[in-house]
matplotlib code that plots the C-alpha trace (Angstrom):
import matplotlib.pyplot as plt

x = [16.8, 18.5, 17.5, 18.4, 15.8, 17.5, 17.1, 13.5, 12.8, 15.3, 12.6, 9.4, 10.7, 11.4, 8.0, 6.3, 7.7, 6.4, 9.9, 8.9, 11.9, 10.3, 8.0, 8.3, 9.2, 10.0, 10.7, 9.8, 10.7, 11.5, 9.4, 8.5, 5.5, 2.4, 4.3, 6.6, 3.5, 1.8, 4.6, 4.8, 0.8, 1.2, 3.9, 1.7, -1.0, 0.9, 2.2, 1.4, 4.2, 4.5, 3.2, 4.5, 4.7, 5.8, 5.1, 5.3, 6.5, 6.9, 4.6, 1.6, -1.4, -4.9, -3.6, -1.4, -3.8, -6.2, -3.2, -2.3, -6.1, -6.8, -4.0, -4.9, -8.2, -7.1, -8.6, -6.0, -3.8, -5.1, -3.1, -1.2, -0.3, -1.5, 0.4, 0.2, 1.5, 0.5, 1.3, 2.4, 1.5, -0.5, -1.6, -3.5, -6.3, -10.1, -10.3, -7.6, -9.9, -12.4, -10.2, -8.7, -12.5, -13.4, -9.9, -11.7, -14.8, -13.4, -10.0, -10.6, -6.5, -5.7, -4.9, -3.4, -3.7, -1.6, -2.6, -1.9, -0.9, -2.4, -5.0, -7.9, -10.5, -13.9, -14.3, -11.8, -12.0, -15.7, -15.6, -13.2, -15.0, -17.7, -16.3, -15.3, -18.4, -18.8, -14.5, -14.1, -10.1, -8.5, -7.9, -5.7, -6.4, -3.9, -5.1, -4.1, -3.2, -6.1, -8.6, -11.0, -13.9, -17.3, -18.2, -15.9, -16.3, -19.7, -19.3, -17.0, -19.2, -21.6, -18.9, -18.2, -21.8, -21.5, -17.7, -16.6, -12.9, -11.5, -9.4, -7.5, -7.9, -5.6, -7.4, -4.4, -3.8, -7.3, -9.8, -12.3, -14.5, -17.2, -19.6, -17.3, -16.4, -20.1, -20.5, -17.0, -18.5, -21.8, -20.1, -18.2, -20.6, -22.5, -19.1, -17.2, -14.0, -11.8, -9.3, -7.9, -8.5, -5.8, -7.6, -4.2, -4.1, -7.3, -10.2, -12.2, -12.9, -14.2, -17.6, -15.9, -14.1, -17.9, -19.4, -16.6, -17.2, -20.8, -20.6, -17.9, -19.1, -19.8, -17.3, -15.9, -13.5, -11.5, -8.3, -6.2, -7.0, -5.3, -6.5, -3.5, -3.8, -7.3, -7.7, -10.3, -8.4, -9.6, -13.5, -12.6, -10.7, -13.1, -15.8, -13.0, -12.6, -16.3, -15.2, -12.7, -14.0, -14.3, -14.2, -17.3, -15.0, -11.9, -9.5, -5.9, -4.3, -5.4, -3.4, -4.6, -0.9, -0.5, -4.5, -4.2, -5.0, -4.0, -4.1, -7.9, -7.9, -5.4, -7.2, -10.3, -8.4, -6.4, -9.9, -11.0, -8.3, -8.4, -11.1, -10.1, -8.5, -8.0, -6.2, -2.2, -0.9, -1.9, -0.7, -0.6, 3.2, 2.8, -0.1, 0.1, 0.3, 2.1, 3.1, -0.9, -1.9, 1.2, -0.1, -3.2, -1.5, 0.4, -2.4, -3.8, -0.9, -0.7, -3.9, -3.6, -1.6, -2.6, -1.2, 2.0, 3.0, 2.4, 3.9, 4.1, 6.9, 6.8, 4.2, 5.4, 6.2, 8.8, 10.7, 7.4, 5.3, 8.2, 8.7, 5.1, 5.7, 8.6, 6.6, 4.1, 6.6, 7.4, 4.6, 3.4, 4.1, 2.4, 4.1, 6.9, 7.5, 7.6, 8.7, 9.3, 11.1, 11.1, 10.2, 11.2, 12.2, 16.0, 18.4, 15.9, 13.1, 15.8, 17.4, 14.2, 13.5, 16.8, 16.6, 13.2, 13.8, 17.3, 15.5, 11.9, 10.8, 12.0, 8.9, 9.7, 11.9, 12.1, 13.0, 13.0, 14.5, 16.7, 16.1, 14.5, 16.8, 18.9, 22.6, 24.8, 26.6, 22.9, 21.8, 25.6, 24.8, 21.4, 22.4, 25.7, 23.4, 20.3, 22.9, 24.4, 21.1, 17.9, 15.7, 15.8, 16.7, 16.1, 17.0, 16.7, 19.5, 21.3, 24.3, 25.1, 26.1, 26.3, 22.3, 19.3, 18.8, 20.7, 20.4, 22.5, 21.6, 20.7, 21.7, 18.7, 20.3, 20.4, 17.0, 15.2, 17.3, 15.5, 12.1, 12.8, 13.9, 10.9, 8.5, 10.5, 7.1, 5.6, 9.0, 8.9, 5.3, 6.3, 7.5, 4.3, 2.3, 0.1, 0.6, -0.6, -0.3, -0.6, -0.4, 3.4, 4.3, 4.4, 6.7, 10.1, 10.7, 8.1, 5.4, 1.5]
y = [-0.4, 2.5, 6.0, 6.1, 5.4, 2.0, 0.4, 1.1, -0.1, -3.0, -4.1, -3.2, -5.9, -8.3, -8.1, -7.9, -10.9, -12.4, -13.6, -15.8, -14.4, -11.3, -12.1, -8.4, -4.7, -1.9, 0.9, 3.4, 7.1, 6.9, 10.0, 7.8, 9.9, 9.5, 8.1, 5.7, 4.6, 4.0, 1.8, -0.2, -0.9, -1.9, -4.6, -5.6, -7.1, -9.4, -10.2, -12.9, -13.6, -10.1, -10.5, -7.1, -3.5, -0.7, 2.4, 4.6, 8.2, 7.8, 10.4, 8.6, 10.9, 10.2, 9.4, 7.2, 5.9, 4.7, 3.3, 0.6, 0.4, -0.7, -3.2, -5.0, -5.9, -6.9, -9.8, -10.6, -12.4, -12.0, -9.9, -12.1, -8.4, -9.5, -6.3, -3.0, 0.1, 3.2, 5.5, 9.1, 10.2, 13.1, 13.9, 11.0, 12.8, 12.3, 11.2, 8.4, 7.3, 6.5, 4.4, 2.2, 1.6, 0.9, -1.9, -3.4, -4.1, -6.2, -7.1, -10.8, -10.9, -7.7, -9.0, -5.7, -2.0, 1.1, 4.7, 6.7, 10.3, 9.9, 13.7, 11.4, 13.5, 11.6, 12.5, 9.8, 6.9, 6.8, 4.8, 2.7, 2.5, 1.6, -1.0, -3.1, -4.0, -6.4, -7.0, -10.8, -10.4, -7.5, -8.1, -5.2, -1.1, 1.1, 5.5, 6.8, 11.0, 11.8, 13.8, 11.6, 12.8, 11.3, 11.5, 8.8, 6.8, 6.4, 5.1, 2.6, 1.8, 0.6, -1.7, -3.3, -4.7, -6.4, -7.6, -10.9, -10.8, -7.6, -8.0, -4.6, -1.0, 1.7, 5.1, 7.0, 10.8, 11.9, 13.9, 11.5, 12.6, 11.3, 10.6, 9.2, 6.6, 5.7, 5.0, 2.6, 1.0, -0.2, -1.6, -3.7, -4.4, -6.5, -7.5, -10.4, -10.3, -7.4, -8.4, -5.0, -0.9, 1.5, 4.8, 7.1, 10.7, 11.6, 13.3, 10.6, 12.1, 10.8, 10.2, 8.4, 5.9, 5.8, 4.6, 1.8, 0.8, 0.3, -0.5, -4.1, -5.3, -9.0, -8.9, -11.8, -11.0, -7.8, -8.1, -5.0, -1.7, 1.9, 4.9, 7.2, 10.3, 11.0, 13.2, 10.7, 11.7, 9.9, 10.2, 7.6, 5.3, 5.1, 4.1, 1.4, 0.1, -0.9, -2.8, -4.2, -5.5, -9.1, -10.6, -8.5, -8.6, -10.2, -7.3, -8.9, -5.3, -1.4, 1.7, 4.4, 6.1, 10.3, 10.4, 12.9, 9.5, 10.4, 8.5, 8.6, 7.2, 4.3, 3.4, 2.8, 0.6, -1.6, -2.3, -3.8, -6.0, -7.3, -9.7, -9.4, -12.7, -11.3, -8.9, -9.0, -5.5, -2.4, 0.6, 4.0, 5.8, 9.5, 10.4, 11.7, 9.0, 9.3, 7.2, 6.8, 5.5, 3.4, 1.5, 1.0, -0.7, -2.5, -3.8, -5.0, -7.3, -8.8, -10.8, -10.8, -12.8, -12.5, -9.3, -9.8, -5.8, -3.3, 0.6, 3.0, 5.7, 9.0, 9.7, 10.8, 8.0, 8.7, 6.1, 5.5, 3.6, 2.0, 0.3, -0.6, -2.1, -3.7, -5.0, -6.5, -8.7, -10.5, -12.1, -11.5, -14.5, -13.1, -10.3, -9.8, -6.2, -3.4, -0.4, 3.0, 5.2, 8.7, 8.6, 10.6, 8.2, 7.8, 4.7, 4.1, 3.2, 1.8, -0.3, -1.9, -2.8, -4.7, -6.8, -7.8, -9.0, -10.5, -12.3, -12.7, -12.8, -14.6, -14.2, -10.4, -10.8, -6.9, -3.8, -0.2, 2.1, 4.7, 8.5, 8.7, 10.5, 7.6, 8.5, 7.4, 4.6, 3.6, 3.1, 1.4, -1.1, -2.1, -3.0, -5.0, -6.4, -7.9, -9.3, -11.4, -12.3, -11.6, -13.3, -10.0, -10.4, -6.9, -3.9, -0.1, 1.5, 5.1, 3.3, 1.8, 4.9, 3.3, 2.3, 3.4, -0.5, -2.8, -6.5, -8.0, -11.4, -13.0, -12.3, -10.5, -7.5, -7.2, -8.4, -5.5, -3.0, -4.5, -4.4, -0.7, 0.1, -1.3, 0.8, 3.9, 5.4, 6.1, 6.7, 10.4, 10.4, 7.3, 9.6, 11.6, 8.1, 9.2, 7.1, 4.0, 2.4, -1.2, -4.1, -4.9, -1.6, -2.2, -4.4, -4.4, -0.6, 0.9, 2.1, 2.3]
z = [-24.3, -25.0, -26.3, -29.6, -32.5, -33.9, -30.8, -30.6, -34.0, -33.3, -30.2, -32.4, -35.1, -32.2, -30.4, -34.3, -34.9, -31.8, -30.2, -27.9, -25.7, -25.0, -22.0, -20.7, -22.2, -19.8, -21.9, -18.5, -18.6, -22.3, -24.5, -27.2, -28.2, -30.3, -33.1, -31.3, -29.8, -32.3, -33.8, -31.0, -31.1, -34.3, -33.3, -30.7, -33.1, -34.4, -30.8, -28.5, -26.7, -24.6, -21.2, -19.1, -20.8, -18.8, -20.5, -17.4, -17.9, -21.4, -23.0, -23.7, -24.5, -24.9, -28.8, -27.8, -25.2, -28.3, -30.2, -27.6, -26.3, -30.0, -30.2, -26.9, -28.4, -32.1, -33.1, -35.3, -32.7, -29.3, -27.1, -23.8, -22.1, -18.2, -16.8, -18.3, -16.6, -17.9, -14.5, -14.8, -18.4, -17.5, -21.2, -21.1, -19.6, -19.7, -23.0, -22.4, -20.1, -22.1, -24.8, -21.5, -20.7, -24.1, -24.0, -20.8, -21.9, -24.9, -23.6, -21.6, -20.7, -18.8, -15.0, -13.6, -15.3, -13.5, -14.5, -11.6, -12.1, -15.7, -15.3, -15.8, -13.0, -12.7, -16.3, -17.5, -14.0, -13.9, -17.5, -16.6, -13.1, -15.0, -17.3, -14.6, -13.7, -17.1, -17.0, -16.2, -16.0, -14.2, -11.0, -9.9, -10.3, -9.5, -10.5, -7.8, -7.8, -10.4, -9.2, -8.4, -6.4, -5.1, -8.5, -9.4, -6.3, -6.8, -9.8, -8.6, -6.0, -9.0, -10.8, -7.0, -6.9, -10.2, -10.3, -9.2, -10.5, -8.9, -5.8, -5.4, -6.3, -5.1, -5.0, -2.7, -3.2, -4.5, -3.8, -2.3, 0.8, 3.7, 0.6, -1.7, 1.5, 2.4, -1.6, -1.4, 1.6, -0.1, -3.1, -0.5, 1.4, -1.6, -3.4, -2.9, -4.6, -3.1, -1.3, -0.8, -0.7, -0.4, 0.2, 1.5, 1.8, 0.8, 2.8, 4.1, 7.6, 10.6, 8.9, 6.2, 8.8, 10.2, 7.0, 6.3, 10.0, 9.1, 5.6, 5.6, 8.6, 7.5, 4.3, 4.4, 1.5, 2.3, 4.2, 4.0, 4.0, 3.8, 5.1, 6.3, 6.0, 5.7, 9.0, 10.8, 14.5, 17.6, 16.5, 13.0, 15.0, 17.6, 14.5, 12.8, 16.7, 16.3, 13.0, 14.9, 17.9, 18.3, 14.8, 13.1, 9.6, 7.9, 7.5, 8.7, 7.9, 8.3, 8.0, 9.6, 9.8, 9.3, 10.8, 13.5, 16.3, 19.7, 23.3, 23.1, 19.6, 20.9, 23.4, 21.6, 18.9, 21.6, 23.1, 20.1, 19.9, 22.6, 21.4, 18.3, 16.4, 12.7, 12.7, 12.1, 11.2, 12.9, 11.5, 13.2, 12.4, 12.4, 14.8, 18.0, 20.3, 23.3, 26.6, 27.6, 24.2, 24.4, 27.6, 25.8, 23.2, 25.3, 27.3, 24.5, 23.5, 27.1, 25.8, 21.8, 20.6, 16.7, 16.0, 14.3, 13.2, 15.3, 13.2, 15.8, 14.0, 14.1, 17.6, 20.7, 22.7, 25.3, 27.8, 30.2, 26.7, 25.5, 29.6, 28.9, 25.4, 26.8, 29.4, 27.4, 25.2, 28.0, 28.1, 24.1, 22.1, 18.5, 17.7, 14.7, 14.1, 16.2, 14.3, 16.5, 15.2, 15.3, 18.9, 21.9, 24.4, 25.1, 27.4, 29.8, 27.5, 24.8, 27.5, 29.2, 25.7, 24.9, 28.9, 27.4, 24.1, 25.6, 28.3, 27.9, 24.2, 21.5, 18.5, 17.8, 15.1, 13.4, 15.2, 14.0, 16.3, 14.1, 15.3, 18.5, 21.6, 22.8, 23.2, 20.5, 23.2, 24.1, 21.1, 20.6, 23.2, 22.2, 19.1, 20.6, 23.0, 20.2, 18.2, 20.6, 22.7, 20.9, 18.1, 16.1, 12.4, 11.2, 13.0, 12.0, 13.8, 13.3, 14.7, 11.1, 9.4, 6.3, 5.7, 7.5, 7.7, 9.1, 9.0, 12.0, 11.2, 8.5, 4.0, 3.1, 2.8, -0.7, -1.4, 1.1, -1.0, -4.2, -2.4, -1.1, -4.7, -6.4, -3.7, -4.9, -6.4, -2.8, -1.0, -1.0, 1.2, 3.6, 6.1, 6.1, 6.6, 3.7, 0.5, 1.0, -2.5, -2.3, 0.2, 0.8, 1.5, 5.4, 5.0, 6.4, 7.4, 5.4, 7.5, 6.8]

ax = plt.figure().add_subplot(projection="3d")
ax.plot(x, y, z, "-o")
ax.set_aspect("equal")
plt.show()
């Protein structure tokens, strides 16, 4: 849609007279303001037919916020909208809060509702926290990078006991601490439905880690969870490798990247896995792991072979952890993805690597190792080399000048653009390992 006011009223008249060709509306970045929304709300009840609306960025305030809250739960046609995105409308604010929480305890359609960066502060989550826990429908939450404290956790924690529909909630970039964590962890601990928690840069701590050890021990339900960036250093991972150990839980996928984890913190973690049979995605890019930690790890996957991602960007791994991580794929049979770049090891470490995956292994099919210190003809040859001899499909190499990935076999170029492009809201914190949005993210070359 363009910008100009007689295409807006040209897509008002089409979703008020409930064209069954408009399935989804993506009107993002556009300022329509409280009196374009409230045209549109008034379209939408007389609309059935509309199943996505993507009002991010457009300059929805807590007005507007009570316009289309009101028109999700007219009972003159009932409203189909399953997706509404809401992110990054900052006026919004508290008292937008309050009209979304209001729309969720009537609304019985809602699957998936997005207000991150919306200024709601516990003030405006903790209704809708609290609406959740009598919402049959919504089964995504995404409010991330609002102020939420413990306050709001809590609360939260609440609406966990009681829901049974729920099955992710991103909470990244907030202002949650060790209490705000323990209260998280006993809502999970009695709920059921949650699938997933992204908890990213915020300030969890070691204690924090401690209480989520404690706390979804027995959930049978969760499977991924974030938690970069929340400072829990060797002392948190040594709590999660308690979680971990042996098959105490059901999470298949943590990030604990940009966590301040070093050698000790490794160590502790590979132990776990070791006995381990659940888990298929370890994430730890942009710690401070170096060569001992990386023997740890590779210990670990002489015997494990359900680990299928292993994110080890931005540490400190020089040529002596990479030989051991070589070492261990020849024998490894589980593994997918390996990702290290941003590493310091150079030829030796690169080339060991290549002889291994040439020779030995043939399962590890994704390789990232763009910016670490191999020499430009090194790094030349491993790529020559993997092309010809190796299973790898998707390799992140500095020797393609023309992308930062590089597909050497396979079409899918295209499509991990798109998937790249459509992650674009958290692209400017990946390399810090902190925002953890949504499951998905670790995918390819993004790290977690």
């Amino acid at each position: 849609m363009g910008n100009s006011p007689n295409s807006f009223h040209l897509v008002v008249s089409k979703i008020e007279a409930n064209n069954p060709e408009i399935e989804e509306l993506d009107l993002e970045t556009h300022d329509l303001g409280d009196k374009r929304v409230r045209l549109l709300s008034e379209a939408l009840r007389q609309n059935n037919t509309l199943q996505l609306l993507n009002l991010s960025a457009c300059n929805v305030t807590a007005t507007g916020a009570r316009f289309l809250s009101d028109a999700i739960c007219s009972v003159i046609i009932t409203s189909n909208i399953r997706r509404l995105n809401l992110s990054n409308n900052p006026k919004m604010g508290p008292e937008g809060g309050h009209y979304l929480a209001n729309a969720l305890q009537n609304n019985k359609i809602l699957e998936h509702l997005k207000v991150n960066q919306c200024g709601l502060g516990d003030e405006g989550f903790s209704p809708i926290a609290c609406a959740l826990a009598s919402n049959r429908s919504l089964s995504v939450l995404e409010s991330g990078d609002n102020n939420i404290t413990d306050e709001g956790a809590q609360s939260l924690s609440e609406a966990l006991k009681l829901n049974t529909t729920l099955e992710g909630i991103s909470l990244w970039h907030n202002l949650i601490k060790s209490h705000g964590a323990q209260h998280l962890a006993e809502g999970l601990s009695v709920n059921k439905s949650m699938i997933w928690i992204g908890l990213g840069s915020n300030m969890i701590g070691a204690e924090g880690a401690w209480a989520f050890a404690e706390g979804i021990q027995g959930n049978v339900s969760l499977q991924w969870l974030g938690m970069g960036g929340n400072e829990i250093g060797d002392r948190g991972a040594m709590h999660l490798a308690t979680l971990l150990t042996g098959d105490a839980c059901s999470v298949q996928s943590i990030g604990l990247g940009g966590n301040n984890i070093s050698d000790d913190g490794a160590s502790h973690l590979a132990q776990a896995l070791k006995s381990n049979t659940k888990l298929s995605s370890l994430g730890l890019g942009g710690n401070t792991i170096g060569d001992d930690g990386a023997q740890h790890l590779a210990d670990m996957l002489t015997s494990n072979n359900t680990l299928q991602k292993l994110l080890l960007s931005s540490n400190v791994i020089g040529d002596t952890g990479v030989i051991h991580l070589a070492t261990a794929l020849e024998s490894n049979m589980g593994l997918e993805t390996l990702l290290l770049a941003e590493n310091p090891f150079g030829d030796e470490g690169g080339t060991t690597l290549t002889q291994t995956l040439c020779s030995h292994n043939k399962t590890l099919h994704t390789l990232d190792v763009r910016r670490t210190q191999m020499s430009r003809s090194g790094e030349k040859q491993l790529v020559k080399a993997l092309e010809k001899k190796s299973a790898i499909t998707k390799l992140g190499s500095g020797h393609d000048k023309q992308s930062p990935l590089m597909l050497i076999k396979g079409n899918e170029n295209r499509q991990f653009r798109e998937g790249q492009e459509r992650r674009s809201e958290a692209a400017a914190a990946v390399k810090k390992y902190r925002n953890q949005a949504i499951p998905g993210m670790e995918d390819g070359f993004d790290v977690h």
